[in-house]
LOVEX-496953 format. One record per atom (N, C-alpha, C, CB): atom name; x, y, z negated. Coordinates in nm, 3 decimals, decimal comma. Glycine has a CB too. Example, Ala and Ser with C-alpha at 12.3 -4.5 7.8 and 13.67 -1.06 7.14 Angstrom:
<pt atome="N" px="1,319" py="-0,569" pz="-0,780"/>
<pt atome="CA" px="1,230" py="-0,450" pz="-0,780"/>
<pt atome="C" px="1,320" py="-0,330" pz="-0,780"/>
<pt atome="CB" px="1,131" py="-0,447" pz="-0,905"/>
<pt atome="N" px="1,285" py="-0,225" pz="-0,708"/>
<pt atome="CA" px="1,367" py="-0,106" pz="-0,714"/>
<pt atome="C" px="1,290" py="0,003" pz="-0,787"/>
<pt atome="CB" px="1,408" py="-0,060" pz="-0,572"/>
***
This chain:
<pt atome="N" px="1,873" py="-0,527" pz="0,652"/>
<pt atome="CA" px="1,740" py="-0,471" pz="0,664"/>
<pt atome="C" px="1,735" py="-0,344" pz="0,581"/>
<pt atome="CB" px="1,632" py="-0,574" pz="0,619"/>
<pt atome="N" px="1,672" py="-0,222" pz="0,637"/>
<pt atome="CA" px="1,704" py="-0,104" pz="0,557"/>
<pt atome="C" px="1,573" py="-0,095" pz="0,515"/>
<pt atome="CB" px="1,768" py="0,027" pz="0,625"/>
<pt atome="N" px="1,567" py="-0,036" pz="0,386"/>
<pt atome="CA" px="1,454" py="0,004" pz="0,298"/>
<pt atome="C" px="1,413" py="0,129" pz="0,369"/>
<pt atome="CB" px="1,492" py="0,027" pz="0,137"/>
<pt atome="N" px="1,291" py="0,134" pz="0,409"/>
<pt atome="CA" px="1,230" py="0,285" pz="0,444"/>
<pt atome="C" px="1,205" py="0,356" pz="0,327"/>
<pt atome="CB" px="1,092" py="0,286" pz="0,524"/>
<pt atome="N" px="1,241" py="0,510" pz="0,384"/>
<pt atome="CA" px="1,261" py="0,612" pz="0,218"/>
<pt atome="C" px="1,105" py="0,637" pz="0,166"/>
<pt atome="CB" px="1,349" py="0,813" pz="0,246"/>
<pt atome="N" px="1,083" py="0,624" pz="0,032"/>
<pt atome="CA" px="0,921" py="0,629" pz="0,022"/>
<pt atome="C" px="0,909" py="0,781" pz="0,037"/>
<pt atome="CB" px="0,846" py="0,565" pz="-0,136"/>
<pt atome="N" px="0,801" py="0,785" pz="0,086"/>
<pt atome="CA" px="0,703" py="0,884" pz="0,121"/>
<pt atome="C" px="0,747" py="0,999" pz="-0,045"/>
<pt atome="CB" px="0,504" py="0,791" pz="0,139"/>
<pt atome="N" px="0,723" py="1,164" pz="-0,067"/>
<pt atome="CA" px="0,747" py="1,221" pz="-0,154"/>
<pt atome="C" px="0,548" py="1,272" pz="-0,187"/>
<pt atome="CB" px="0,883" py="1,332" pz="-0,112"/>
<pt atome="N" px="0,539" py="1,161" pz="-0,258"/>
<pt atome="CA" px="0,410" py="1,200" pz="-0,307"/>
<pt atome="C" px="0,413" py="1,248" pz="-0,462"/>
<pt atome="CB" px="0,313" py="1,077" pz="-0,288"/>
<pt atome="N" px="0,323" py="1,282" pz="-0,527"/>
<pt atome="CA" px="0,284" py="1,315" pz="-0,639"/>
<pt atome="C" px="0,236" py="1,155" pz="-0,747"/>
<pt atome="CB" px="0,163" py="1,426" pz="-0,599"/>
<pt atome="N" px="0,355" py="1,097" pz="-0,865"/>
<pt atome="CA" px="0,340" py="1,029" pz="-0,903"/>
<pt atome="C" px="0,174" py="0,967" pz="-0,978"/>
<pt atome="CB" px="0,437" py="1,053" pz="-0,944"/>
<pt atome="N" px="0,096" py="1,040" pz="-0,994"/>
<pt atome="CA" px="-0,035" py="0,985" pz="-1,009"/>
<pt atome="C" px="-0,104" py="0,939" pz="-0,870"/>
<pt atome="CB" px="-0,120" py="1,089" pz="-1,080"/>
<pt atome="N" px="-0,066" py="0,997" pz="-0,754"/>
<pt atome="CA" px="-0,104" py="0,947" pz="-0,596"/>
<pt atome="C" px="-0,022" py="0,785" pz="-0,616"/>
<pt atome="CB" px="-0,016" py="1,076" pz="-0,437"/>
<pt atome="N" px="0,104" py="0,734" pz="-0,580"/>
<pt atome="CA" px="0,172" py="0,695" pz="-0,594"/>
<pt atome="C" px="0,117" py="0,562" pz="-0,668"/>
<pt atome="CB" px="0,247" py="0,779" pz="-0,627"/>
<pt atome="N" px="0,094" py="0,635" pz="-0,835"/>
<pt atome="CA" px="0,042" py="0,500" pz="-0,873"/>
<pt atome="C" px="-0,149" py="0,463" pz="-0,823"/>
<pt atome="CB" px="0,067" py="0,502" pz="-1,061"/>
<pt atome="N" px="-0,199" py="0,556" pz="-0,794"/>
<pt atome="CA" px="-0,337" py="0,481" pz="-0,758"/>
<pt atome="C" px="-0,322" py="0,394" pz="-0,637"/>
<pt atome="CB" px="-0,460" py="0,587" pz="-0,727"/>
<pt atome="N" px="-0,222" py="0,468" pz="-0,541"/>
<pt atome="CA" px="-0,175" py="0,379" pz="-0,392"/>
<pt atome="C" px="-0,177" py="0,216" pz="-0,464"/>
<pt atome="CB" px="0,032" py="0,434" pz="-0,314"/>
<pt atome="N" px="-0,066" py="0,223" pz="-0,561"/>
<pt atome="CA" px="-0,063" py="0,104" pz="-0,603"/>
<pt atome="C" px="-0,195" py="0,019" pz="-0,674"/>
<pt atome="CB" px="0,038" py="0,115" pz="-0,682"/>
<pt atome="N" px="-0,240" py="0,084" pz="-0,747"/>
<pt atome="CA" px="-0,367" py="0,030" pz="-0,793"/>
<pt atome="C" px="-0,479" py="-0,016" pz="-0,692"/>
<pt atome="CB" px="-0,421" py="0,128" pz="-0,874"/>
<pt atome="N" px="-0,488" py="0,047" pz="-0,555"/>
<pt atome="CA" px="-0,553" py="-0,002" pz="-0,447"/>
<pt atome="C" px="-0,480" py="-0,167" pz="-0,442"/>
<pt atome="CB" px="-0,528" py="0,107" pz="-0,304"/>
<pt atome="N" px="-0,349" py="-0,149" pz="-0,403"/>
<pt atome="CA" px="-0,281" py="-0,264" pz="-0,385"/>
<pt atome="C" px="-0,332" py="-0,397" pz="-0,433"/>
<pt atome="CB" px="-0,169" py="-0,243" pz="-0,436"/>
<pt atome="N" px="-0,288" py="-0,362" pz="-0,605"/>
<pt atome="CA" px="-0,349" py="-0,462" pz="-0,682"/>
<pt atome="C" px="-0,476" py="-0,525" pz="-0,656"/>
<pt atome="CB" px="-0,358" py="-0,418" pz="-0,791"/>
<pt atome="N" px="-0,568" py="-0,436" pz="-0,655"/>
<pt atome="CA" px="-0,704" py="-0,475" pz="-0,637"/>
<pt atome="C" px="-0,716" py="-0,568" pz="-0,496"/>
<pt atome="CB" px="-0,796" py="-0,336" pz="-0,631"/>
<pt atome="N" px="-0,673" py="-0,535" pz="-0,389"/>
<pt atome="CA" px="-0,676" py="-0,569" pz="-0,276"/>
<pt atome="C" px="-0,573" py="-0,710" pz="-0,293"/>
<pt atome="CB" px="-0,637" py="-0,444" pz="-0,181"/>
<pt atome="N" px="-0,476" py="-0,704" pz="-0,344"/>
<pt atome="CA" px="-0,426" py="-0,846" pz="-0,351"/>
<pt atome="C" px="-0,514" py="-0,917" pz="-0,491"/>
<pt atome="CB" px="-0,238" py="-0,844" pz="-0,371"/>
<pt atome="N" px="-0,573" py="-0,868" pz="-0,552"/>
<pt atome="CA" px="-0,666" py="-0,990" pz="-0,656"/>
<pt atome="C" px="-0,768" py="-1,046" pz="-0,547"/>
<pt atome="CB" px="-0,776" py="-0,908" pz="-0,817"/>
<pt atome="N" px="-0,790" py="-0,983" pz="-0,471"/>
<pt atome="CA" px="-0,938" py="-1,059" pz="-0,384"/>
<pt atome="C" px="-1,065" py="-0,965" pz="-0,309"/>
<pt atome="CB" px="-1,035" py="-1,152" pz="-0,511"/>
<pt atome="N" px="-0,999" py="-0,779" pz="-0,394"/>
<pt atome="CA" px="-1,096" py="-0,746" pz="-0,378"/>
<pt atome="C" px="-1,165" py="-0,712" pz="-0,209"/>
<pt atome="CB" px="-1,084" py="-0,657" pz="-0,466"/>
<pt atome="N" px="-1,240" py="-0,809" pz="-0,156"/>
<pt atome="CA" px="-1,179" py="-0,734" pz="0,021"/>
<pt atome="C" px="-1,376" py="-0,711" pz="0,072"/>
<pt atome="CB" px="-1,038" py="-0,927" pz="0,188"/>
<pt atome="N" px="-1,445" py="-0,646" pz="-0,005"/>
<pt atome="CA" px="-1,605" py="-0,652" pz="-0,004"/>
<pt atome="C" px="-1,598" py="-0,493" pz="0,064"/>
<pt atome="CB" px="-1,704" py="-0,679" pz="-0,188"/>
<pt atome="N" px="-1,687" py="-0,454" pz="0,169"/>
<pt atome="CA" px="-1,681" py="-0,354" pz="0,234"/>
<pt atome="C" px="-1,703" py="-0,240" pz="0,136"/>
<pt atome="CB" px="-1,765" py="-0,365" pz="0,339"/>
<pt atome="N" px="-1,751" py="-0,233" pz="0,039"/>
<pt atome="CA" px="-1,757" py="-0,167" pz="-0,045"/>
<pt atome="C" px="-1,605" py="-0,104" pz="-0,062"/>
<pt atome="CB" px="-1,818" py="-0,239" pz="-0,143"/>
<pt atome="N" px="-1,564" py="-0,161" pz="-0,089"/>
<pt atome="CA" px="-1,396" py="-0,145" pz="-0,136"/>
<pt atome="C" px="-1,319" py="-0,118" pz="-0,044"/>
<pt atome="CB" px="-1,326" py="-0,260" pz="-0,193"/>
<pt atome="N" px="-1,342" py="-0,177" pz="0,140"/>
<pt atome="CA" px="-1,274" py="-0,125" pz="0,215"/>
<pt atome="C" px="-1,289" py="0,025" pz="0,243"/>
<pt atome="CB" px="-1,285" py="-0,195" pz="0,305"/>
<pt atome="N" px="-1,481" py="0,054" pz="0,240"/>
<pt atome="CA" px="-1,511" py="0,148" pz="0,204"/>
<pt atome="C" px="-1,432" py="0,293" pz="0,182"/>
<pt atome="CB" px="-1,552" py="0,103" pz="0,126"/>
<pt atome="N" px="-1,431" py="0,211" pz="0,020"/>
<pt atome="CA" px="-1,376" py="0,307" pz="-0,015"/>
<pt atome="C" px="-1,209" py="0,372" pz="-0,074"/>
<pt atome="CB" px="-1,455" py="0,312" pz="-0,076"/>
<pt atome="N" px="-1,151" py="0,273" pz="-0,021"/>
<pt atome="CA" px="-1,030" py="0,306" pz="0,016"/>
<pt atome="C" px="-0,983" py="0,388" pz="0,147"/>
<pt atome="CB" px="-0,981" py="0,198" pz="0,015"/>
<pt atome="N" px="-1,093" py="0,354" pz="0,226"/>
<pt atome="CA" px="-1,082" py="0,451" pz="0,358"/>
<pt atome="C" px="-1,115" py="0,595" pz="0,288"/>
<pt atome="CB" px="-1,208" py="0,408" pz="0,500"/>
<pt atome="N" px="-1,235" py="0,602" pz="0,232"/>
<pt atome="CA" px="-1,220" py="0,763" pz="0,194"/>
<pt atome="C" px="-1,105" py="0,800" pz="0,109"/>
<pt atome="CB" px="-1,344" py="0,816" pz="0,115"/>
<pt atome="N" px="-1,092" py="0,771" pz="0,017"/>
<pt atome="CA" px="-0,926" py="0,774" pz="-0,022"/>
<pt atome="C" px="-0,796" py="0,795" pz="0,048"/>
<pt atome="CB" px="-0,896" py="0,667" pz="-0,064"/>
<pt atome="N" px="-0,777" py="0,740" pz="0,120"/>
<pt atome="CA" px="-0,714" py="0,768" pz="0,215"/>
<pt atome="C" px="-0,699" py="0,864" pz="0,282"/>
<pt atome="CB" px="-0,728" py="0,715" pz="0,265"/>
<pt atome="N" px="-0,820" py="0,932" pz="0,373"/>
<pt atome="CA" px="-0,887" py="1,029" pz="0,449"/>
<pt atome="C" px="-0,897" py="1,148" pz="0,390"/>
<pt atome="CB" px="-1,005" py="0,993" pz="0,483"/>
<pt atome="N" px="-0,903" py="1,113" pz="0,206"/>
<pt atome="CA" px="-0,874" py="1,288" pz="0,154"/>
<pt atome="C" px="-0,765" py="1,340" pz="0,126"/>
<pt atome="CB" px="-0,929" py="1,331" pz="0,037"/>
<pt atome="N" px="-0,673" py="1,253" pz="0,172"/>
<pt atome="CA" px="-0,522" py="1,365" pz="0,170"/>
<pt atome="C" px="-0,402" py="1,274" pz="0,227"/>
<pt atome="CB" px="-0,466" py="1,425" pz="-0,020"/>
<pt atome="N" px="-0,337" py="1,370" pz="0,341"/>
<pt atome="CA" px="-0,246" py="1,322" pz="0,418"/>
<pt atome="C" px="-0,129" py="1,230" pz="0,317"/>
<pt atome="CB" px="-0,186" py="1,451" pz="0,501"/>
<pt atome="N" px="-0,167" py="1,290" pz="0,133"/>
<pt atome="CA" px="-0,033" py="1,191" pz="0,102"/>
<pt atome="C" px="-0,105" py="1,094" pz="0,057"/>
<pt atome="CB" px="0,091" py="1,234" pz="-0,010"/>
<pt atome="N" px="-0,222" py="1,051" pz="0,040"/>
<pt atome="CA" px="-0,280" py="0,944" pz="0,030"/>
<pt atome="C" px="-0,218" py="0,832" pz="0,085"/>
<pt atome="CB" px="-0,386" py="0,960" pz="0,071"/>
<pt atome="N" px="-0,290" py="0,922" pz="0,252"/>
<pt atome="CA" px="-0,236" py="0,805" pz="0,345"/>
<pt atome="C" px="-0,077" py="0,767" pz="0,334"/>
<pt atome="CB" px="-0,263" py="0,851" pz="0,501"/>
<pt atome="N" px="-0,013" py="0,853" pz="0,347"/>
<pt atome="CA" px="0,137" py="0,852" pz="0,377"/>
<pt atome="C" px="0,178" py="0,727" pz="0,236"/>
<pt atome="CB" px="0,222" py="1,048" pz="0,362"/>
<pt atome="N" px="0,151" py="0,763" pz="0,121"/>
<pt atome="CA" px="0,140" py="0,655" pz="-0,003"/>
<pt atome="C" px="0,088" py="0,504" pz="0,027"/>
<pt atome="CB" px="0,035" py="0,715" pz="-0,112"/>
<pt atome="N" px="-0,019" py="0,520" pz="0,113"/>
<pt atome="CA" px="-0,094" py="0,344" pz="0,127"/>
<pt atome="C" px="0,038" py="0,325" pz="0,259"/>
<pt atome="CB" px="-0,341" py="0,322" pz="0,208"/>
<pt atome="N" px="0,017" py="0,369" pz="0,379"/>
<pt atome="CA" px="0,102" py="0,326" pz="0,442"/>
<pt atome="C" px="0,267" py="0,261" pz="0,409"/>
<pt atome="CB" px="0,094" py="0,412" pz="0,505"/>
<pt atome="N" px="0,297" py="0,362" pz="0,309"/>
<pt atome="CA" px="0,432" py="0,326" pz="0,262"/>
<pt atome="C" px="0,425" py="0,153" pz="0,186"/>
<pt atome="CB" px="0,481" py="0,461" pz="0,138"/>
<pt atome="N" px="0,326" py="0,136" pz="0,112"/>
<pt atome="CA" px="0,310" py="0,060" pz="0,030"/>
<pt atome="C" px="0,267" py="-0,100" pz="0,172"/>
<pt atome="CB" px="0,183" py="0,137" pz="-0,098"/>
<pt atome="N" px="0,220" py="-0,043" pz="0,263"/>
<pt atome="CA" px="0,171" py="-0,170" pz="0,372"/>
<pt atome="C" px="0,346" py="-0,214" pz="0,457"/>
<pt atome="CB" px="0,014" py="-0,084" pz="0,529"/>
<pt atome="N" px="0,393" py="-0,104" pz="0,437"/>
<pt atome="CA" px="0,538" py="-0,129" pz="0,524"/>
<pt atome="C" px="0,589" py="-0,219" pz="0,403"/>
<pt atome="CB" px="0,655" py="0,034" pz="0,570"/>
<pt atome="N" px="0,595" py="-0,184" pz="0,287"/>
<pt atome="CA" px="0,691" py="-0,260" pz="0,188"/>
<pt atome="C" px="0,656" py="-0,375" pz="0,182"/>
<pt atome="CB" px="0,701" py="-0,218" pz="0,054"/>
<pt atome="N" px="0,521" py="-0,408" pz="0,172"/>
<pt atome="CA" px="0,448" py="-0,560" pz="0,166"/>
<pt atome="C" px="0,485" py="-0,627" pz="0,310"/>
<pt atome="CB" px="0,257" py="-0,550" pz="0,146"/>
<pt atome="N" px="0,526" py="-0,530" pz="0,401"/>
<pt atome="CA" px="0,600" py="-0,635" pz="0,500"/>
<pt atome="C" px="0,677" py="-0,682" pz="0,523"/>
<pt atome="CB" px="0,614" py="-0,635" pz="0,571"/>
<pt atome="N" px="0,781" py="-0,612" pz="0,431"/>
<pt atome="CA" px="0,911" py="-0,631" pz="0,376"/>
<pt atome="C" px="0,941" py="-0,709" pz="0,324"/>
<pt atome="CB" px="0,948" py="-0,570" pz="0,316"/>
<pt atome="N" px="0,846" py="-0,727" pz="0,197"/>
<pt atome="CA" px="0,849" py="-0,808" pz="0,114"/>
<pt atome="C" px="0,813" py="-0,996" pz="0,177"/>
<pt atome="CB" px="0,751" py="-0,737" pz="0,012"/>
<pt atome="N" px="0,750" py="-0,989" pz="0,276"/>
<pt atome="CA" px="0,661" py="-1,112" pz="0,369"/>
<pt atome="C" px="0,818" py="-1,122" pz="0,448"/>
<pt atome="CB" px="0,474" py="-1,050" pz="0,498"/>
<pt atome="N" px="0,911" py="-1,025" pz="0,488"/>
<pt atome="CA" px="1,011" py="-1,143" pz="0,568"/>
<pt atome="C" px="1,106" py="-1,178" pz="0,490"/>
<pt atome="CB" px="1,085" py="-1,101" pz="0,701"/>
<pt atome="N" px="1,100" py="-1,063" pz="0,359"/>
<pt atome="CA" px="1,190" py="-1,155" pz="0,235"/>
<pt atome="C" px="1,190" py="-1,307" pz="0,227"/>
<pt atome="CB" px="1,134" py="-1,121" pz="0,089"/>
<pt atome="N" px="1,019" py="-1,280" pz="0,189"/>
<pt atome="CA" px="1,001" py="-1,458" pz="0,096"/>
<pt atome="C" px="1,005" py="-1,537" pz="0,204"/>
<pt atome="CB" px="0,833" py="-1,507" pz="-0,001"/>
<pt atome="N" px="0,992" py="-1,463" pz="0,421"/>
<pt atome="CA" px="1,011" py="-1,562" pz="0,475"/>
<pt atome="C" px="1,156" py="-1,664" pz="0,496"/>
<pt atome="CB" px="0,963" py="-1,519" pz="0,566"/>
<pt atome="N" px="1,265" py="-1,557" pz="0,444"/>
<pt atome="CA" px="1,380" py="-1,586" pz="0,439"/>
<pt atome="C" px="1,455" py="-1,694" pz="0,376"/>
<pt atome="CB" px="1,412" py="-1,503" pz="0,411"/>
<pt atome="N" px="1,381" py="-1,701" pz="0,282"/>
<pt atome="CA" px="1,408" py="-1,749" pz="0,122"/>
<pt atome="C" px="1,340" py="-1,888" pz="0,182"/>
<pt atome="CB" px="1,314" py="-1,648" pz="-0,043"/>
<pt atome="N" px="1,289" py="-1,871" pz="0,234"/>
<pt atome="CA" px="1,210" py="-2,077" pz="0,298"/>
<pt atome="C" px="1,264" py="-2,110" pz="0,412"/>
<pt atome="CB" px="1,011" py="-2,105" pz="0,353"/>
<pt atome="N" px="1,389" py="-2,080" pz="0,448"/>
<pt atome="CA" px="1,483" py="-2,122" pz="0,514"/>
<pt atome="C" px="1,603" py="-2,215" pz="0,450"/>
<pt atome="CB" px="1,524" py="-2,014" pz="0,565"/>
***
């Protein structure tokens, strides 16, 4: 399985991508928050390109651990 190359964003993009993450895997899922991660997103192509990268890896990561329960 090949690792897709991450996206060349600007490391403070990068880590807020991730900080969405977090939040979104603690629970946070209130339209508020979907909200406003959509505008986030929407204000800069490396936004997006950063969340997307980060949704491919978490899928990655989902046929890992599906592997591992074999």
């Amino acid at each position: 399985m090949a690792i897709p190359a991450a996206p060349t964003v600007a490391p403070q993009v990068a880590r807020r991508a991730v900080e969405w993450w977090v939040d979104l895997q603690a629970g946070r899922t209130d339209a508020a928050f979907a909200a406003a991660l959509a505008r986030w997103r929407a204000e800069d192509p490396a936004h997006d390109a950063a969340w997307r990268h980060i949704e491919t890896m978490q899928g990655r990561f989902g046929q890992l651990a599906a592997g591992l329960d074999t």
